[in-house]
C-alpha positions as CSV (number, residue, x, y, z in Angstrom):
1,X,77.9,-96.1,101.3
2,X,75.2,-98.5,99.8
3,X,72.6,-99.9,102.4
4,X,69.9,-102.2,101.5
5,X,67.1,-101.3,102.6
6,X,64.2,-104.4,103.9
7,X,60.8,-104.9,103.8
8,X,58.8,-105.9,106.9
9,X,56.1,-108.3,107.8
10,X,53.0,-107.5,110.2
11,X,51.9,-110.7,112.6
12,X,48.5,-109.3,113.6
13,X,47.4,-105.7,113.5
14,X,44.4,-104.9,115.7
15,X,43.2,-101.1,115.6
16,X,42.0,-100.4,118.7
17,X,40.8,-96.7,118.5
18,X,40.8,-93.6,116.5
19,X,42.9,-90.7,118.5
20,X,42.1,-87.2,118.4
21,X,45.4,-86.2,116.4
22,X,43.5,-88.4,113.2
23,X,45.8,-91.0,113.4
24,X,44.8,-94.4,115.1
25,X,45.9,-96.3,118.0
26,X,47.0,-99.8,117.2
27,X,49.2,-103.0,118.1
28,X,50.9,-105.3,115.5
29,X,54.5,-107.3,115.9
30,X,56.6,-106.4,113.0
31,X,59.2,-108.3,111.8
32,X,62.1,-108.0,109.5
33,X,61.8,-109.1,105.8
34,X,64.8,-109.7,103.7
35,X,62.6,-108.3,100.2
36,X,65.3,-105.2,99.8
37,X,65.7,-101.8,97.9
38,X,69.0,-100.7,97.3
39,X,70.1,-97.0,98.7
40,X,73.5,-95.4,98.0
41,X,75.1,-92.4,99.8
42,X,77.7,-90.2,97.7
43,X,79.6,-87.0,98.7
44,X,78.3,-84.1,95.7
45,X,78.5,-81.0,95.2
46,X,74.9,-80.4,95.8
47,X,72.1,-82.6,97.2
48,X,70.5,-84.6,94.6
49,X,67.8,-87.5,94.7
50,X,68.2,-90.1,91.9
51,X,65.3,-92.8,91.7
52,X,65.1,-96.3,89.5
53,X,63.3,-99.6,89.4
54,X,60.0,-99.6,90.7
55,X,58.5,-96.1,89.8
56,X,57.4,-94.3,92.9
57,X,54.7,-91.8,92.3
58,X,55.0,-88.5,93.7
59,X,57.2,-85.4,93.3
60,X,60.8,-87.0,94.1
61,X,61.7,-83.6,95.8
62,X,59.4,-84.9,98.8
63,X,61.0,-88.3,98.2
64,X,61.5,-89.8,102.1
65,X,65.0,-90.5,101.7
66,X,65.5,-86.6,100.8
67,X,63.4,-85.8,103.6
68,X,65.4,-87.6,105.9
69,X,68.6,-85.8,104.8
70,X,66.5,-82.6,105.1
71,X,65.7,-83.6,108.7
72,X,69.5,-83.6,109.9
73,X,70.5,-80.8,107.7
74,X,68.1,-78.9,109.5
75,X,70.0,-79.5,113.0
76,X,73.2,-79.6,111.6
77,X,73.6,-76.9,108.7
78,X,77.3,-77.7,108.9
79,X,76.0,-80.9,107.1
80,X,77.8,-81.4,103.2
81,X,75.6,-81.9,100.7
82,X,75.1,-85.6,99.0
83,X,73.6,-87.6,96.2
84,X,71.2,-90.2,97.3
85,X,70.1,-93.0,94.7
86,X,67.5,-95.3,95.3
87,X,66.9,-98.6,93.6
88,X,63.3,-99.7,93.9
89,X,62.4,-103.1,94.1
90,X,60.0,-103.8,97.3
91,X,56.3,-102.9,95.9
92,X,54.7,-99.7,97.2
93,X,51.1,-100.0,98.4
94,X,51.7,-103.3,99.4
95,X,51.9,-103.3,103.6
96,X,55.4,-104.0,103.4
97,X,56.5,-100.7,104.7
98,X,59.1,-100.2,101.7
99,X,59.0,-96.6,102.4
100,X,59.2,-96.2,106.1
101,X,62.7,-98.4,105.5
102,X,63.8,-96.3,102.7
103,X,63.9,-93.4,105.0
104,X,65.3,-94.8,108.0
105,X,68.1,-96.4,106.5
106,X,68.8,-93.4,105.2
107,X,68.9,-92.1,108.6
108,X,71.0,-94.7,109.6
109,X,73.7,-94.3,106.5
110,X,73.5,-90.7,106.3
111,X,74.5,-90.6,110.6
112,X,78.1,-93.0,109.7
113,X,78.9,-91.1,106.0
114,X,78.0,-87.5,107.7
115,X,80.3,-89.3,111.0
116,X,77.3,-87.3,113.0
117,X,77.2,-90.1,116.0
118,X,73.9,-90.0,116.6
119,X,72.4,-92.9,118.9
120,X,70.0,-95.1,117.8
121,X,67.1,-93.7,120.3
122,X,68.0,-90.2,118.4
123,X,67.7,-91.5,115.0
124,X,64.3,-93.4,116.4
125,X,63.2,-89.4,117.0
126,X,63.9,-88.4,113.4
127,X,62.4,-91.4,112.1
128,X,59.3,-91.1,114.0
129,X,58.8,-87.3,112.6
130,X,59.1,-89.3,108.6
131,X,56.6,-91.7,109.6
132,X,54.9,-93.9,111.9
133,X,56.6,-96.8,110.8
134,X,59.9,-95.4,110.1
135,X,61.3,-96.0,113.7
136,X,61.1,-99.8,114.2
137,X,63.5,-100.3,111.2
138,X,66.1,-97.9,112.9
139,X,67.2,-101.6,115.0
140,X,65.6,-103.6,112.3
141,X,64.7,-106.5,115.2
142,X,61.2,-107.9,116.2
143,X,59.1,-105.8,117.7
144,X,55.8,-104.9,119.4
145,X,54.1,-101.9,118.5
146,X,52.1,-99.7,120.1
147,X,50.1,-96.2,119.5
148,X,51.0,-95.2,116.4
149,X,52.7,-98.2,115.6
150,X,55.9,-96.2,116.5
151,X,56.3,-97.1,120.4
152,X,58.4,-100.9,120.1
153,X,59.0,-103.2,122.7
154,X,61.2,-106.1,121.5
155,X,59.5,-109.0,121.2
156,X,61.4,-112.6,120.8
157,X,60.0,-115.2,118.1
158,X,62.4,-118.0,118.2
159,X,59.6,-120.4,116.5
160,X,60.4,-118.1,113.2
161,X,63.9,-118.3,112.9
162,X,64.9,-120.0,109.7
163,X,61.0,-120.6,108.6
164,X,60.0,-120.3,104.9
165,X,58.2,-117.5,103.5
166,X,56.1,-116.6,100.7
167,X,54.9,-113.0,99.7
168,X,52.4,-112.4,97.2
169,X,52.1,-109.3,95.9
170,X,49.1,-109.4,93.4
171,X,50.1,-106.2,91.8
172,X,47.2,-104.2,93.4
173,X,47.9,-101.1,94.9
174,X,46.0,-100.3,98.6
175,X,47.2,-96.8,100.0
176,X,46.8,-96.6,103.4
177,X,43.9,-94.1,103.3
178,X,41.8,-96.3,101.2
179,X,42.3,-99.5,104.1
180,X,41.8,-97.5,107.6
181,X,38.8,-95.9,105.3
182,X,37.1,-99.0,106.0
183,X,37.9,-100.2,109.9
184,X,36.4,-99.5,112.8
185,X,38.2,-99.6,116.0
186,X,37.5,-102.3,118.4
187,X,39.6,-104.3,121.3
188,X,41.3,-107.4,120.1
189,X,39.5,-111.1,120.6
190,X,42.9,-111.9,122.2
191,X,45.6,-110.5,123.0
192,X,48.7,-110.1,120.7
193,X,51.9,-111.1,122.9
194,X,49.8,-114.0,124.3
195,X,48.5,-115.1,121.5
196,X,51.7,-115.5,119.3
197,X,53.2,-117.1,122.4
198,X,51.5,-120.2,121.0
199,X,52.0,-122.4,118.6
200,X,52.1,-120.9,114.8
201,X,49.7,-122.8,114.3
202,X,47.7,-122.1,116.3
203,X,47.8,-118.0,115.1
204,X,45.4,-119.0,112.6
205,X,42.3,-118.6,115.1
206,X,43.9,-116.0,117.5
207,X,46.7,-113.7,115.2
208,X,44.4,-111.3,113.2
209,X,45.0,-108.6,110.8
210,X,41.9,-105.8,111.3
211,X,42.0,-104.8,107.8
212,X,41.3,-108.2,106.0
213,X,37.7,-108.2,107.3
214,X,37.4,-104.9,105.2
215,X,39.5,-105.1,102.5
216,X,39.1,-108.8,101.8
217,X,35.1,-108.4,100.4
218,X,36.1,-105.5,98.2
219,X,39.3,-107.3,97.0
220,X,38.3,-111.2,97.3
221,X,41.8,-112.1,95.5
222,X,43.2,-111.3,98.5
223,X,41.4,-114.1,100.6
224,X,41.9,-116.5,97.2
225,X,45.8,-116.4,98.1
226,X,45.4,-116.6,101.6
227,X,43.3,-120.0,101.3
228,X,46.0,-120.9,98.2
229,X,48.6,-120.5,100.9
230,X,46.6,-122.7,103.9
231,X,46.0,-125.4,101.0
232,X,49.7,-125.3,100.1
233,X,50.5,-126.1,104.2
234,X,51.6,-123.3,105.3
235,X,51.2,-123.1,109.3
236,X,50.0,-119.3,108.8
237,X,48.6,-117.4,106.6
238,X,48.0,-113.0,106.3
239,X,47.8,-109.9,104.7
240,X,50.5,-107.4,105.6
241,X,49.9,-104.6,107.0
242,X,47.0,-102.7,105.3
243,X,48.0,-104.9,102.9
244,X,47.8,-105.5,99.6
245,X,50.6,-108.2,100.0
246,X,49.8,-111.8,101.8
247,X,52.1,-113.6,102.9
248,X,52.7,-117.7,104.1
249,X,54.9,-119.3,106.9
250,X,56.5,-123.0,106.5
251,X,58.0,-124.5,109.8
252,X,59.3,-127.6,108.2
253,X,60.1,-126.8,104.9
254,X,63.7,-124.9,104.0
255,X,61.9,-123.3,101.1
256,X,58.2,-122.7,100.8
257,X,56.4,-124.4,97.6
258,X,56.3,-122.8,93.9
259,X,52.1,-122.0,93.5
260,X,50.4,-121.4,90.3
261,X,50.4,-117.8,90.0
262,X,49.6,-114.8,87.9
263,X,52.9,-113.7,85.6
264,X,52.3,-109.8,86.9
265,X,52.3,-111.3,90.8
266,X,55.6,-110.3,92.5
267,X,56.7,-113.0,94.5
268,X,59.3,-113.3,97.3
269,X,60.5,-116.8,98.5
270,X,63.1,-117.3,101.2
271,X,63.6,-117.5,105.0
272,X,63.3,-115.3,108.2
């Protein structure tokens, strides 16, 4: 079976508080982005984790997409062993949660080639043990979410459907430890589901991303592209996640505009 595995976008991310288990306590809407890896599923004779395109640091054997196949194997030994092969091509460190979908569509694939029928609130269970963002690609749809960023409550945005996108990826590399480092919790100026209930453009003063008043004055690039987006007309501008990929929406445009760019920028251009 070969899946393809998708990045997502974060509208907003406020971090409300740090919780006693050392994670933190946070809301964002997440959003399906059609930037995908490639992920194949093969009957073998024994398990086996094959990686290429972007390198992926890290000892392979505590790859995700292994894990996940360690996960089920673990509640059903009668499991058969398989070969996994991932082809890298969404950037790592870049708040794009390439990962967290590597390891849920694995879920997903390895539940139809194993035929284990597992429904999707199961697989949600699994996923949420592989990562706190793991679950909300198990239905891939807009969501809210909440706590860990693993409790979703769908969340309709038909003002995005067929807008234009740019991502930026300025080939910098922002792990995750490095950007909560830097926040401190506080409650949101507004509040998220009302706030994108507005116009888009209107998210400019009211849909904010807590990391960018952190990791913006230690990486000024990243507010550069942001204001290179606003000047090109985009409706909304934002860093991803904890970032370090920033992104640009176009409502009335079917593609978004080529901008002068660095050659070692990865760039995405398409539609939601």
């Amino acid at each position: 079976m070969l899946v393809f595995p998708n990045a997502k976008l974060n509208l907003g991310l406020h971090i409300t508080e740090r919780r006693p288990d050392g994670f933190h306590t946070l809301e964002t809407v997440m959003l399906p982005l059609p930037w995908c890896d490639a992920l194949e599923v093969l009957p073998a004779a024994e398990t086996t984790l094959t990686l290429t395109g972007r390198p992926i640091p890290g000892d392979p054997a505590t790859n995700l997409c292994r894990r996940a196949y360690e996960l089920l194997q673990a509640d059903f030994p009668a499991v058969p062993p398989v070969h996994l092969h991932l082809h890298k091509v969404v950037p790592i460190g870049a708040g794009l949660g390439g990962g967290s979908a590597d390891a849920a569509f694995a879920l997903r694939a390895l539940n139809q080639v194993l035929q284990l029928g597992l429904p999707d609130e199961q697989l949600e269970a699994y996923a949420r043990r592989l990562g706190s963002d793991c679950a909300f690609f198990i239905r891939n749809e807009p969501a809210l979410a909440l706590g860990r960023g693993d409790e979703l409550q769908p969340l309709a945005l038909p003002q995005l459907r067929g807008a234009a996108c740019k991502v930026i990826y300025p080939n910098l590399h922002i792990s995750t430890a490095e950007a909560y480092a830097g926040v401190t919790p506080q409650a949101p100026a507004h509040e998220l589901r009302a706030a994108l209930a507005g116009s888009v453009e209107s998210w400019r003063d009211t849909v904010v991303n807590d990391f960018e008043a952190s990791l913006a004055p230690k990486y000024p690039l990243l507010g550069e592209l942001k204001a290179q987006l606003y000047a090109a007309g985009a409706a909304y501008a934002s860093l991803s996640g904890s970032g370090s990929a920033v992104f640009g929406l176009w409502l009335e445009l079917a593609a978004p505009p080529a901008l002068d760019l660095p050659a070692e920028y990865l760039v995405w251009d398409g539609q939601l």
